[in-house]
N, C-alpha and C positions, 0 to 999 in steps of 0.2 A: 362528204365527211372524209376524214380523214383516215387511210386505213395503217395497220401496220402489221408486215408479214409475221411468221413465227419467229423466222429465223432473227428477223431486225430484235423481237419481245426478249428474244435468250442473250443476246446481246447486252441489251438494255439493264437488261435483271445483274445480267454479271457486270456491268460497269457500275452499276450503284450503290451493289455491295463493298464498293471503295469510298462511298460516301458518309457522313458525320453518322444520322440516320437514315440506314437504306429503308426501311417499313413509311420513312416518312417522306421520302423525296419522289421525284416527280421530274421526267423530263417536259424541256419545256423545247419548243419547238417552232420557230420564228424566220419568218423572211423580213428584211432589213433592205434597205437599196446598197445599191453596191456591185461590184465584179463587172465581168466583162460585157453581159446583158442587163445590166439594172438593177438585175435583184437575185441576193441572193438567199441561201437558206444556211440558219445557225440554232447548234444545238446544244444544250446545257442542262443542267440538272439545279433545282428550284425546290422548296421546301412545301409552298403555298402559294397560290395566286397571286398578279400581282395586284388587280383589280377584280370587283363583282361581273367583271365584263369577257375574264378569260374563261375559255372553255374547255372542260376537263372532258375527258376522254379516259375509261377504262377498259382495260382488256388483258385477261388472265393476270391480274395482280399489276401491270403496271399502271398507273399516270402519268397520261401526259398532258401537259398545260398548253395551248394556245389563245394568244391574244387577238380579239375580233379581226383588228385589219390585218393581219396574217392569216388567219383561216378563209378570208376571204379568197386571198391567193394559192391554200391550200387544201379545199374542198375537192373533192374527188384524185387527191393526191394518196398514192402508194410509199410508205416507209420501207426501203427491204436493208437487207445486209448481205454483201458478198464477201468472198473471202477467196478469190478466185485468182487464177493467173492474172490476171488484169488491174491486182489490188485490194485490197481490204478496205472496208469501209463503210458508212451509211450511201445508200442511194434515192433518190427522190424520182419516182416518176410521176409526174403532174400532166395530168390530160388537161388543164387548162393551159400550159407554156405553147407559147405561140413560138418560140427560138431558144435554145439552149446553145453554152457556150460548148468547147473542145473537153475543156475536165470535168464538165456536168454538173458544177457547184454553183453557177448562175443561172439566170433565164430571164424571158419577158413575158408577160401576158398582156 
């Protein structure tokens, strides 16, 4: 399953409050092939599912949306957020990536 820290959730809440309706959005959460490893990870903010087949996720008031063949790749995957000398941003750690790129935005499994 997919988890996500607190820090990533506060995050989260505060980015969506820039959106149309924040009570109704929903981040959506996807690996795509691409980048320096194959595949990368891409995140966006989504009203509703796109099929019966994506899988919602809640946790203290957020949604988030993933579609089956990306939860695939992102079971037992960590959501956090830094904000550290090293940069600001979402981070992904995926105990399933078998190689990750230099800026941590790709991988392989």
């Amino acid at each position: 399953m997919l988890t996500v820290t607190s820090k990533a959730l506060v995050e989260i809440k505060r980015l969506s409050e820039n959106e149309k309706d924040p009570a109704q959005t929903a981040l959506r959460v996807m690996v795509v092939g691409g980048g320096c490893s194959g595949l990368s990870y891409k995140l966006g903010f989504d009203n509703q599912p796109a099929t019966d087949k994506d899988r919602i996720i809640e946790m203290e008031g957020v949604k988030i949306l993933v579609d089956s063949k990306s939860y695939l790749f992102l079971d037992a995957t960590e959501l956090d957020f830094t904000d550290g000398l090293n940069g600001k941003g979402f981070v992904f750690n995926n105990a399933k990536a078998k190689r990750t790129c230099g800026c941590g935005n790709s991988f392989s499994a």
